[in-house]
Backbone bond lengths (Angstrom), bond angles and torsions (degrees), N, CA, C in turn:
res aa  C-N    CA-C-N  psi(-1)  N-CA   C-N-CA  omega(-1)  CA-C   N-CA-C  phi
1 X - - - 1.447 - - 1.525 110.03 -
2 X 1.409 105.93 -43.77 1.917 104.21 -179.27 1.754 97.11 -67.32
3 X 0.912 146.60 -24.04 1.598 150.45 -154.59 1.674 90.58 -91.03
4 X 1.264 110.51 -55.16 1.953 118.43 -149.91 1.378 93.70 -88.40
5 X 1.805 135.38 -44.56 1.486 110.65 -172.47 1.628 121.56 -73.66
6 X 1.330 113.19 -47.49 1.519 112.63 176.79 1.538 113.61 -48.19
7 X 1.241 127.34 -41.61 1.708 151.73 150.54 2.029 99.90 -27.89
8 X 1.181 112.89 -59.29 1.234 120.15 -149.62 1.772 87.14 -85.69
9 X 1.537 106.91 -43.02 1.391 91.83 -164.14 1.695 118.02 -85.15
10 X 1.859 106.46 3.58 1.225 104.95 157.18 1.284 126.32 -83.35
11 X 1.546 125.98 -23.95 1.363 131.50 173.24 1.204 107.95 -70.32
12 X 1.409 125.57 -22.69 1.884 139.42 -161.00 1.897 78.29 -43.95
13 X 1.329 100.26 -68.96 1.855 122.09 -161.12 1.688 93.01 -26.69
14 X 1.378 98.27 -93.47 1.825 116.55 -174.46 1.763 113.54 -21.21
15 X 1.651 102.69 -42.19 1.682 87.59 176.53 1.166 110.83 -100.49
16 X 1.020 133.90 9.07 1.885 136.65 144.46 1.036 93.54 -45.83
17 X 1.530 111.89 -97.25 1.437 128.88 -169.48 1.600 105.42 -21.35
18 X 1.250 126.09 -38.68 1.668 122.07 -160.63 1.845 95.50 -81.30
19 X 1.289 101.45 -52.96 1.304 93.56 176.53 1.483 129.02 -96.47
20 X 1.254 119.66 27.77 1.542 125.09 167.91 1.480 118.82 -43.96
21 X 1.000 101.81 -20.57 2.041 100.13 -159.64 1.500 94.56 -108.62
22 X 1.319 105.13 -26.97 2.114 109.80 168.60 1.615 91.92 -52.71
23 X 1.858 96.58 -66.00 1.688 92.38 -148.42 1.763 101.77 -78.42
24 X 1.104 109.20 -25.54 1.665 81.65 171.73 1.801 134.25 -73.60
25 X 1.231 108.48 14.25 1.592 139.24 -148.82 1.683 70.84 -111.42
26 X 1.695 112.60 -89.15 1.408 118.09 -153.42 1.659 114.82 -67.49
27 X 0.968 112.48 6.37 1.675 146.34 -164.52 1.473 127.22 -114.99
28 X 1.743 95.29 -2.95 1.383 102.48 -169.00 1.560 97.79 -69.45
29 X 1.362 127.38 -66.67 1.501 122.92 -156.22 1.972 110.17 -78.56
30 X 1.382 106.60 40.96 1.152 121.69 157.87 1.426 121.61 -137.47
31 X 1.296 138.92 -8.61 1.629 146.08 89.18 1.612 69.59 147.80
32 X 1.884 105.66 56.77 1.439 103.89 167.32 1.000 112.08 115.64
33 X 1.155 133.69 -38.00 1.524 135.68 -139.02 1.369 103.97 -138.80
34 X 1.421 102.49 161.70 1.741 114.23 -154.57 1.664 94.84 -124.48
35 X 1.305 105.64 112.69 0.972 107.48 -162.33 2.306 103.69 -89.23
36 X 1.495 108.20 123.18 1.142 98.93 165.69 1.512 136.24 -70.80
37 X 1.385 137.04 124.57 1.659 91.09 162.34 1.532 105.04 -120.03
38 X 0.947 111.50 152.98 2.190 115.26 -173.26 1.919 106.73 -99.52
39 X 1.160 85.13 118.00 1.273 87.71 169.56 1.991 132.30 -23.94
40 X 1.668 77.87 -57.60 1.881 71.28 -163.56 1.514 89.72 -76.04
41 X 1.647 116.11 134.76 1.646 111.84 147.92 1.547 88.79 95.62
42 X 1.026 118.63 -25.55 1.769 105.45 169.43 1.208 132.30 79.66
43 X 2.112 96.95 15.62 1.345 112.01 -171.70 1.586 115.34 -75.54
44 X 1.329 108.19 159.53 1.976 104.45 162.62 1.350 118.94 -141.67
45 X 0.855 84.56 159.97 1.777 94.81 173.86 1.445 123.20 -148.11
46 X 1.341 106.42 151.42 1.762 102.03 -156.36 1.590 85.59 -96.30
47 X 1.627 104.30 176.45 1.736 112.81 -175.95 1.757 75.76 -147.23
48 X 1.493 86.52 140.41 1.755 100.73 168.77 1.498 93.98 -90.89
49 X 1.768 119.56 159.57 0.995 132.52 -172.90 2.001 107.21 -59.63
50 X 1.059 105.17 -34.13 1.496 111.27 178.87 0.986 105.55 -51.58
51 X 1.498 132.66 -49.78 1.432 140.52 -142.12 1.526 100.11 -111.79
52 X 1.380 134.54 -12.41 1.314 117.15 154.28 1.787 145.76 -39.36
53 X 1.167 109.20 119.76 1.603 109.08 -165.91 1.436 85.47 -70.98
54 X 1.702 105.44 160.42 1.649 117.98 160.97 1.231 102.40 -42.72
55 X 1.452 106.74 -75.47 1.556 121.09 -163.89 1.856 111.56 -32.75
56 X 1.614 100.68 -33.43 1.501 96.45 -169.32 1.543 97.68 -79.98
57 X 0.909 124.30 -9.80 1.468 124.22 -157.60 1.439 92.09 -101.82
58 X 1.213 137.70 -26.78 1.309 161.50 -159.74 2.046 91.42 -91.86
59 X 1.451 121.15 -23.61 1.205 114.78 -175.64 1.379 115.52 -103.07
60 X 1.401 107.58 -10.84 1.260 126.78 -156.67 2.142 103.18 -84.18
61 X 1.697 86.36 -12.28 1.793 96.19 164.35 1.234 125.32 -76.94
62 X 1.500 108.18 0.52 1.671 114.63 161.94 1.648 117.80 -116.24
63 X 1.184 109.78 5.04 1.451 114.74 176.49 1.607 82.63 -47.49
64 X 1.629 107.43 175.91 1.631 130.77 150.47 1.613 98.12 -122.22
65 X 1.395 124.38 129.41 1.565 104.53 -24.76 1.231 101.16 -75.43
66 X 1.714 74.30 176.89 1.836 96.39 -170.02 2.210 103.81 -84.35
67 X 1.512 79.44 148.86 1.706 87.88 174.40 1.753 106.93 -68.03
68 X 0.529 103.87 124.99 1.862 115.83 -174.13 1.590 95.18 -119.16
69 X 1.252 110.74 159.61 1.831 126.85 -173.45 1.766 83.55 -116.98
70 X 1.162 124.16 147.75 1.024 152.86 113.80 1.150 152.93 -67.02
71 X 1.379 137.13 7.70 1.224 169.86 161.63 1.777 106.38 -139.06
72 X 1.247 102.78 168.30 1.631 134.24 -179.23 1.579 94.17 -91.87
73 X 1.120 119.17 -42.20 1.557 107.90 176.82 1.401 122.71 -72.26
74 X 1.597 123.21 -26.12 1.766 141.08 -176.52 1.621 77.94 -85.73
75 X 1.320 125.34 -40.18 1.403 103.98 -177.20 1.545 144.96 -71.06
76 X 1.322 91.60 -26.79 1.664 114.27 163.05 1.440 112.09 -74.70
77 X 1.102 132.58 -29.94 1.511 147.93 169.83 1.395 109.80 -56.32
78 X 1.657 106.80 -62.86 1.123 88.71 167.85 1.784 134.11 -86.24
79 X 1.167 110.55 7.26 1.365 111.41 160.43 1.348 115.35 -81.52
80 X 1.078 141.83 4.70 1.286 160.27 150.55 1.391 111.27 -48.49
81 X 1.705 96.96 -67.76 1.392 110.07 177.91 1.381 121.53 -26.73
82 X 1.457 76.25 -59.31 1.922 95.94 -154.23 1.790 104.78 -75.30
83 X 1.520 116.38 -13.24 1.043 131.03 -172.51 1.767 89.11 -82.94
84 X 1.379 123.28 -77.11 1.222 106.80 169.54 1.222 139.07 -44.33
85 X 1.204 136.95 -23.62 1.774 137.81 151.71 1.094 120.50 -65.32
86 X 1.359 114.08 -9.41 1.719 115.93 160.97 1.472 113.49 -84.81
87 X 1.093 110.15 -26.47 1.545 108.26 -164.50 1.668 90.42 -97.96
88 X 1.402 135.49 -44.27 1.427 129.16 -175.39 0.798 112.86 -61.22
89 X 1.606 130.74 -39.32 1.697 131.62 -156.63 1.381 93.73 -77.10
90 X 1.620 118.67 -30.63 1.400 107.06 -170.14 1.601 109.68 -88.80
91 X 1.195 118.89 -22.66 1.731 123.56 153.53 1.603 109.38 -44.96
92 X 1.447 111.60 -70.55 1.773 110.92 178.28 1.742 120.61 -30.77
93 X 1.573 92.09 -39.65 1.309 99.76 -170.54 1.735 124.78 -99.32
94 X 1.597 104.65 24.13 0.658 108.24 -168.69 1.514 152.96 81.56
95 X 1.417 92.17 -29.26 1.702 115.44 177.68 1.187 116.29 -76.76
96 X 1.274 139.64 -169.94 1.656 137.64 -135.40 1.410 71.04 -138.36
97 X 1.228 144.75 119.52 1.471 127.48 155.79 2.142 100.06 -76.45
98 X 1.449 80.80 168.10 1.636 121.65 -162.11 2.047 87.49 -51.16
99 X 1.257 122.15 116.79 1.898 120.49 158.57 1.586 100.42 -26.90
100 X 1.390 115.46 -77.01 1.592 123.76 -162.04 1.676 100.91 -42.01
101 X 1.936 109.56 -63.52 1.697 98.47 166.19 1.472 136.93 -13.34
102 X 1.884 98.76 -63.15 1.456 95.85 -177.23 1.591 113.51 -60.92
103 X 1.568 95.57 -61.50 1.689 115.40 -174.56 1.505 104.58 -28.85
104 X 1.619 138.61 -55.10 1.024 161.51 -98.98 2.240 83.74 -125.29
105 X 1.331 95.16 -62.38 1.506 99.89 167.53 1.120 125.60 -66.86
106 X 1.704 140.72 -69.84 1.559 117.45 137.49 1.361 119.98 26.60
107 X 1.284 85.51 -86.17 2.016 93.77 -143.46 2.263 90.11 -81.05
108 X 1.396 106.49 -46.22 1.799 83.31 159.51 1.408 126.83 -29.64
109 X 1.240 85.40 -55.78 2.191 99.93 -156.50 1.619 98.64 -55.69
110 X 1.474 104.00 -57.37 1.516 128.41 155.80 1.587 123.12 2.14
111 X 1.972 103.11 -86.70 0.942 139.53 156.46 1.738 112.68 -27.85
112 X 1.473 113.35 -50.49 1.659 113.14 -136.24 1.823 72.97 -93.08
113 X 1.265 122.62 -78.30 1.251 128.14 -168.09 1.811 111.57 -65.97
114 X 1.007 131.39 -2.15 1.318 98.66 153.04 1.667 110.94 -96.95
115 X 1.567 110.39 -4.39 1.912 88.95 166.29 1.609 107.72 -92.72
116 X 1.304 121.86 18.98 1.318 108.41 176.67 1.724 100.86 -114.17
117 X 1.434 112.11 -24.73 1.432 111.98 158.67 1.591 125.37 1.40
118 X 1.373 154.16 96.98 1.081 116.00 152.36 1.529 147.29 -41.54
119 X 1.128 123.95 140.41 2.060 128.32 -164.19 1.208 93.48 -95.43
């Protein structure tokens, strides 16, 4: 866990950046921003696109509408996501997430940002 979050929250940046023009697209009639609301008490709070976790972005595939990729590259990005909210939720909770999980995230995260790398 000390190895994978500081790791995760430097890649967080790179798949923003990949999908900025998704989320400011699906983001328009919140003038950007993703609006939370929390169950208990019915509070919310907005997140600027910068400050979005994977994982939230990873939830944002059940908004209505749903966040959809438009490219193969927004699409691997967001399989990223969802790859990282599998592996965090099971960090939060204490549990060992699944070897293949991590391995599987790695070599994505891997994959996505060194072809978006600048040459």
């Amino acid at each position: 866990m000390h190895a994978l979050m500081p790791w995760l929250e430097e890649a967080r940046h790179g798949v923003v950046d990949i999908l900025r023009p998704l989320l400011k697209k699906h983001l328009a009639n919140t003038g950007g921003k993703r609006i939370l609301v929390f169950e208990r008490g019915g509070r919310t709070t907005e997140v600027e696109i910068d400050d979005l976790e994977l994982n939230d972005i990873a939830g944002m595939y059940h908004d209505r509408p749903r966040l959809t990729a438009t490219s193969q590259r927004e699409q691997d990005a967001l399989d990223v996501c969802r790859q990282v909210a599998r592996v965090r939720n099971e960090l939060a909770h204490m549990r060992a997430p699944e070897t293949n999980d991590v391995l599987g995230l790695v070599l994505s995260m891997d994959k996505l940002l060194r072809l978006s790398a600048p040459k």
